[in-house]
C-alpha positions in Angstrom: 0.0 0.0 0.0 2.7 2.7 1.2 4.5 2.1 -2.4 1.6 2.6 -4.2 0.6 5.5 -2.2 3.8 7.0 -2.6 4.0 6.3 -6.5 1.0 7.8 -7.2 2.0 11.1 -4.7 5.2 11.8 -6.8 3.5 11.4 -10.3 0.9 14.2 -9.5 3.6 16.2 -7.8 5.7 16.3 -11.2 7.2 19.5 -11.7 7.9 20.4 -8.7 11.2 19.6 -7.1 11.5 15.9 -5.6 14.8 16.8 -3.9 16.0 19.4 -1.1 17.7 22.2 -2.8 18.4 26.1 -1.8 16.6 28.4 -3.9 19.4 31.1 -4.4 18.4 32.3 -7.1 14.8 33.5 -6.3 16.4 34.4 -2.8 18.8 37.3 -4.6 15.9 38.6 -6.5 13.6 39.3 -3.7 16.6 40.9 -1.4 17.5 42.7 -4.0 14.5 44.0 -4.4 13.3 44.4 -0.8 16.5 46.7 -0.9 15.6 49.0 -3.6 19.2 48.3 -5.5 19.3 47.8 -9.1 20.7 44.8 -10.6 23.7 46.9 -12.4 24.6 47.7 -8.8 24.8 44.1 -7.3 26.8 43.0 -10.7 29.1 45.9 -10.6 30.0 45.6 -6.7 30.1 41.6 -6.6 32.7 41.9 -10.0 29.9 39.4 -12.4 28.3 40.1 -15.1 25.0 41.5 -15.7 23.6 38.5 -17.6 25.3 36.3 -15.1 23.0 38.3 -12.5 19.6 38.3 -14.2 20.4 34.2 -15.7 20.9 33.5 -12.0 17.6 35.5 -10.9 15.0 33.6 -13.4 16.1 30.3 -12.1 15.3 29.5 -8.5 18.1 26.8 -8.4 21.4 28.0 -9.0 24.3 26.3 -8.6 27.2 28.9 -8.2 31.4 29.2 -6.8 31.3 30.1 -3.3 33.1 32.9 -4.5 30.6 34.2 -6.4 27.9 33.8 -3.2 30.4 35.5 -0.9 30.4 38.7 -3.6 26.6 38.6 -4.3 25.8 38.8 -0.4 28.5 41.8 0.6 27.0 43.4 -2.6 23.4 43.3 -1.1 25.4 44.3 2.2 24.0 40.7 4.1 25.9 38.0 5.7 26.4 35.1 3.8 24.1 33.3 6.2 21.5 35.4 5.5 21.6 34.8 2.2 21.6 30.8 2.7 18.8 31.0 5.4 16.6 32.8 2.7 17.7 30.6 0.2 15.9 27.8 2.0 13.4 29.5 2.9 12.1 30.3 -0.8 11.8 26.4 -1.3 8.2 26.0 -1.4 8.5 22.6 0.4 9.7 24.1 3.5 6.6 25.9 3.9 4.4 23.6 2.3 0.6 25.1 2.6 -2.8 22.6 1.9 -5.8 24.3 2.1 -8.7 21.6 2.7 -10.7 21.8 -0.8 -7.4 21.8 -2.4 -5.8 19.3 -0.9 -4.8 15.9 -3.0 -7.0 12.7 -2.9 -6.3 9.5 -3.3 -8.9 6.5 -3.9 -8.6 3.0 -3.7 -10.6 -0.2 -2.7 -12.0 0.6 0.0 -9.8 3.5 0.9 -9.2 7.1 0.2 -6.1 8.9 1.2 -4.9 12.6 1.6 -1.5 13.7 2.0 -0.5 16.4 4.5 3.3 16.2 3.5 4.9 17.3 0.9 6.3 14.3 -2.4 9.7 14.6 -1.6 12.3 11.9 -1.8 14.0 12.9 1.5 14.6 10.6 4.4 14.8 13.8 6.6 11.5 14.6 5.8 8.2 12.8 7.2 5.2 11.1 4.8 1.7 12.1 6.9 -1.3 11.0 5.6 -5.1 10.9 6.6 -7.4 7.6 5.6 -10.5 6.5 5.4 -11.3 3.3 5.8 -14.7 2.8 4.5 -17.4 -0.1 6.5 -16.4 -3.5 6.3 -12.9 -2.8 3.8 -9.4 -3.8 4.8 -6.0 -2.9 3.9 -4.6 -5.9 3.6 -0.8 -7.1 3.3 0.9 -3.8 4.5 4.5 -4.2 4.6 7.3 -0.9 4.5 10.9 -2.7 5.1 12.4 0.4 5.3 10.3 1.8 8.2 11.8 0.8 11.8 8.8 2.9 13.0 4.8 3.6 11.7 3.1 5.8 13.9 -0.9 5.9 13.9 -3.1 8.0 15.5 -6.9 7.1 15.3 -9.5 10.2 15.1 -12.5 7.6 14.5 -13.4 4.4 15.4 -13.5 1.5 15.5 -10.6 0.2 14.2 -8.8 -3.2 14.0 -5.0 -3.8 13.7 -3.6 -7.3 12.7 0.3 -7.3 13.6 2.0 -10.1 12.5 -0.5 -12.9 14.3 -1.7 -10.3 16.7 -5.1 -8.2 16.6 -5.7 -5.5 18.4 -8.9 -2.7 18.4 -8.3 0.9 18.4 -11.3 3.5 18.7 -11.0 7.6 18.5 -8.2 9.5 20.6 -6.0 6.1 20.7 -2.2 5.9 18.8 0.0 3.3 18.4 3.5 2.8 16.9 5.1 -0.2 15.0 7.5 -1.9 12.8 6.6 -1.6 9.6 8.6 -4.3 8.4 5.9 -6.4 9.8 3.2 -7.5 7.9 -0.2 -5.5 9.2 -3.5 -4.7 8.1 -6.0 -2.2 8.8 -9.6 -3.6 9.2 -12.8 -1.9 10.2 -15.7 -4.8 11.0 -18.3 -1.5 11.6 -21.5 -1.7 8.8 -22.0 2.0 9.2 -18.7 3.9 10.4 -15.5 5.0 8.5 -12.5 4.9 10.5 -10.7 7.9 10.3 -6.7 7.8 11.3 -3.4 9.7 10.7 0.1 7.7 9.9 3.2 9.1 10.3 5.9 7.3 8.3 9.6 8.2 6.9 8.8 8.0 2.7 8.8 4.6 1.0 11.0 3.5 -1.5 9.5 3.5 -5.2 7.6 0.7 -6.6 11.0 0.8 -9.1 13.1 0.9 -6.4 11.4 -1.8 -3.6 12.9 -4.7 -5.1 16.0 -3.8 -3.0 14.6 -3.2 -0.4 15.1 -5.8 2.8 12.5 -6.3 5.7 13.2 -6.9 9.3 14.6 -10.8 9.8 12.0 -12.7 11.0 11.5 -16.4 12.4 9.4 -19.2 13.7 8.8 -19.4 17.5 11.1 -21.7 19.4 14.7 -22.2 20.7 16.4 -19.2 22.0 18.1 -17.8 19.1 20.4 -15.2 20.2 22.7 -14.6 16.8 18.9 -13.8 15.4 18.3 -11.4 18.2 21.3 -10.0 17.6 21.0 -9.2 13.7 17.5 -7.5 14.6 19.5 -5.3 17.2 21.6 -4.5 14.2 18.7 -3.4 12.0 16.9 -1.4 14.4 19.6 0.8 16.2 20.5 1.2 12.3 20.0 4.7 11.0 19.1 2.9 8.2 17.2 0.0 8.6 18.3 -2.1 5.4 21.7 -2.1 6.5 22.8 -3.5 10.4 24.8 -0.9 12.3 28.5 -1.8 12.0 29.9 -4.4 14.8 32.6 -1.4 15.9 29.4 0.9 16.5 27.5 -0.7 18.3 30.5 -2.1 20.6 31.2 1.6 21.1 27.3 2.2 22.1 27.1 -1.0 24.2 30.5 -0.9 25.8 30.9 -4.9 24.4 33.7 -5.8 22.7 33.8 -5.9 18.7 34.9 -10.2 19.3 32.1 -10.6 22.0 29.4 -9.5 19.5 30.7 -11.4 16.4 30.8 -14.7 18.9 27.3 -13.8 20.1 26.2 -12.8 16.7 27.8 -16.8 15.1 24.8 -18.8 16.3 28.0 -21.0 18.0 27.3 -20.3 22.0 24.4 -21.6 23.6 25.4 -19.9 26.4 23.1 -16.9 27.5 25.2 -13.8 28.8 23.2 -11.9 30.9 25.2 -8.9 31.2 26.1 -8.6 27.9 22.1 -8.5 26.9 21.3 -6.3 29.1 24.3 -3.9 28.5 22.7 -4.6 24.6 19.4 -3.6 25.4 20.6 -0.9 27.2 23.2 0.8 24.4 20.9 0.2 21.7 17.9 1.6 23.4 15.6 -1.7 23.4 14.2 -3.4 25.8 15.5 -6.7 27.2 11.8 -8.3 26.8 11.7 -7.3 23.5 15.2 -8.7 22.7 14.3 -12.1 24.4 10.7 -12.4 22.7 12.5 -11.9 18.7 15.3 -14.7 20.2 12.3 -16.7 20.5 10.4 -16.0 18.3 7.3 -14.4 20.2 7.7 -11.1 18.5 8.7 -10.0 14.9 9.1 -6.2 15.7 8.0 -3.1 18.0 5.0 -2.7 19.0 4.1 0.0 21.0 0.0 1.1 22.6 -0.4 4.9 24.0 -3.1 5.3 25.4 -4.4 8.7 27.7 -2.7 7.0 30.9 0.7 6.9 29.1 0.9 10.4 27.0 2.4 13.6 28.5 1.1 17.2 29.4 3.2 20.5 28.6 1.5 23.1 30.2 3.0 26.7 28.8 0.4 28.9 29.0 2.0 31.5 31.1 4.9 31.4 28.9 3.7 30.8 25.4 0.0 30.8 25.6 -0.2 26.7 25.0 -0.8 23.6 26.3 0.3 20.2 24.4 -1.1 16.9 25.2 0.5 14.4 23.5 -0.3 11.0 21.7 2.9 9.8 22.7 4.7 8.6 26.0 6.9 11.0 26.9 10.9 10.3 26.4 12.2 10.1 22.6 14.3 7.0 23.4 14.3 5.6 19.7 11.1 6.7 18.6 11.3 9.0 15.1 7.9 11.0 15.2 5.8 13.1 18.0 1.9 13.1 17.9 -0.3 15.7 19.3 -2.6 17.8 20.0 -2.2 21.8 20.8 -4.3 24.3 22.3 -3.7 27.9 22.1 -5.4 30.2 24.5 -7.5 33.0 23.0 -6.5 36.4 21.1 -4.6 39.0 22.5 -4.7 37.0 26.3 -1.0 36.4 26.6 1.7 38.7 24.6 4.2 35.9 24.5 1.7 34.1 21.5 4.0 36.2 19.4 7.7 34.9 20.6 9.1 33.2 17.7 9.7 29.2 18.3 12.8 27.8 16.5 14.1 24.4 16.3 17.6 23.7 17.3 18.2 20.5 15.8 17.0 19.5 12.0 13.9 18.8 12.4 10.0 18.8 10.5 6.5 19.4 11.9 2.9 19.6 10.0 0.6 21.5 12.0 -3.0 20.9 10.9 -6.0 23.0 12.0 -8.5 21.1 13.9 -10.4 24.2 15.3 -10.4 27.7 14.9 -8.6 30.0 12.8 -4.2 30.8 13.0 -1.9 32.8 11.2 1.3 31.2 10.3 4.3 33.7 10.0 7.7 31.8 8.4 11.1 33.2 8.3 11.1 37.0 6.4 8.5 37.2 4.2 5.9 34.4 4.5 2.7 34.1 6.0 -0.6 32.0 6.0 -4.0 31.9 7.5 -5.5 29.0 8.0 -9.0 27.0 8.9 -10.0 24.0 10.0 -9.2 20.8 7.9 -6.1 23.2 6.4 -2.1 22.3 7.5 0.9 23.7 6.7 4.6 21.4 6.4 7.6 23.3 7.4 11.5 23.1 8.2 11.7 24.0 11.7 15.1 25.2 11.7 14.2 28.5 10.2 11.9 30.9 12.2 8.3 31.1 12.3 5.4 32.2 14.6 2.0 31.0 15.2 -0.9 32.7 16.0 -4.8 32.8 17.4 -6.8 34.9 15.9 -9.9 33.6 17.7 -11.4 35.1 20.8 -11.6 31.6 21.6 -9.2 28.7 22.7 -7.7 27.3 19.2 -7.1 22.9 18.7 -4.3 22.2 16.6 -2.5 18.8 15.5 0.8 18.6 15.5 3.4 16.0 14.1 7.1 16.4 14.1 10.6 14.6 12.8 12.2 14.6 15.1 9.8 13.7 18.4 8.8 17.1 20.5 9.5 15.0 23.7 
């Protein structure tokens, strides 16, 4: 499903670009122009020429010798950080607007799907979509080898989850994360209902691309298999999931020895080393049960229920204006993506609404309007209001503010790439 998904997503998103760039180009023109100096000026000061200049302003990727950049900015009398930060900031995809009736839809057996994200073949980035899942239809067969972690947040029941040999039932205001190397389907049994739910997912390979592609290892239950354990270890402390984390890092995150882990990892001890498990479990940031039930074959991957008695409160209303209640527990440990809801008190109550909220690390969110109305301000220039049902995508590392403009409290949903907490 995910490949298909994802396919179809990049095909109606031709023409836009499918990769992270800088924008330089259509950065130079609009601080050129912000700044009231002529084009002659900027050539003549930065030592290009002219047609050099306007070539590089009609194209909004330009690739250019650092020499060149350095010139350009001292000619528009900015830093050459500023000139990078705006850059990014022009590439549509960093603020990435959906307005509800415009918004791209997707429909299959049973299923319809809208993406919140924007088609771009980034592992940085995140892939958030909204189904429906219509009475009585499954998604059946679900498999992503590349994902270590799906996360799924339910808005309307019921709905059921087969994991492997597991099922489990879900209904509205319930999230849960998982392997998606696992085989899973989505099921709604209701006659009358559609279930309703978000997933947050890192972007699949291609349909072209997929035969490549390697899932989680997987076994029969039985004997203790420890070599077994161990390759799964590999795969999920692996930034990448198709490729187990080299023996020398992980010795250096689990303070065993390089030797140690290639004897455990043989298959030629029977021997079970309690201390080194546990330092295992410990160094890759997985639990000891969960190591012992894939050495025997209990479980094929992560699985992970959060339900209200396990998700955290942020209360910054005295600071920002906000509370957050999140879908999540609380600790990032391994997990990739935060889930929640925000609530932003009413217009004009607390000042602060208008401090600006940067991220320090590299890091996405997608805010999407649940109720109310907010204004979106993003780095220099941009800005967006939006309604319920619309959402906006954007890098976090650059600045941007949101606002209230209700007299009333305002619900948002947020997702983010890095977690939040």
């Amino acid at each position: 499903m995910y490949q298909q998904i994802w396919k179809d997503y990049l095909e109606k998103g031709k023409g836009e670009s499918l990769k992270r760039t800088l924008y330089l180009g259509q950065a130079l023109r609009f601080i050129r122009e912000e700044n009231r100096i002529s084009r002659n000026a900027v050539a003549e000061k930065a030592k290009i020429g002219i047609s050099l200049l306007k070539a590089m302003e009609t194209k909004k990727e330009v690739y250019s010798t650092w020499n060149n950049i350095e010139h350009l900015a001292e000619a528009l009398n900015i830093p050459v950080e500023t000139l990078l930060q705006r850059s990014r900031e022009e590439f549509p995809s960093n603020f990435f607007v959906q307005k509800k009736e415009a918004r791209p839809r997707f429909d299959y057996d049973g299923v319809t799907v809208y993406p919140y994200s924007p088609p771009l073949n980034s592992q940085s980035d995140f892939l958030l979509l909204k189904t429906h899942l219509y009475p009585g239809k499954v998604i059946a067969d679900c498999q992503h080898p590349q994902a270590s972690e799906i996360a799924c947040y339910v808005l309307e029941g019921p709905l059921k989850f087969r994991f492997g040999n597991q099922a489990y039932e879900f209904r509205a205001n319930q999230s849960f994360f998982f392997d998606g190397s696992v085989e899973h389907e989505f099921i709604n049994e209701s006659k009358e209902k559609t279930a309703e739910f978000f997933l947050c997912l890192s972007p699949p390979p291609t349909i072209q691309n997929s035969s490549h592609s390697r899932s989680s290892p997987r076994r029969e239950e039985g004997a203790l298999d420890l070599a077994y354990a161990l390759e799964y270890v590999r795969r999920k402390a692996s930034p990448v999931s198709t490729i187990p984390l080299p023996w020398n890092i992980l010795a250096a995150m689990t303070g065993i020895s390089v030797r140690a882990l290639m004897h455990l990892g043989s298959g030629k001890t029977e021997i079970v080393y309690w201390d080194k498990l546990e330092a295992l479990a410990q160094g890759a940031g997985i639990s000891l049960e969960e190591i012992i039930d894939v050495a025997r074959g209990k479980s094929q991957g992560r699985f992970e229920i959060c339900t209200a008695l396990h998700r955290g409160y942020l209360n910054y209303e005295d600071q920002f204006g906000l509370k957050i209640y999140s879908a999540v527990r609380p600790g990032v440990a391994r997990r990739k993506f935060f889930m929640g809801q925000v609530f932003l008190n009413k217009r004009g109550m607390l000042p602060s609404l208008r401090r600006r909220w940067r991220y320090k690390t590299h890091a996405f969110l997608c805010v999407v309007v649940q109720d109310g109305r907010i204004l979106v301000e993003y780095g220099n220039r941009k800005k967006e209001q939006l309604t319920p049902g619309d959402s906006v995508y954007l890098d976090a590392n650059l600045e941007f503010t949101i606002h209230n403009l209700e007299h009333q409290e305002t619900k948002l949903f947020l997702f983010t790439h890095p977690p939040l907490f």
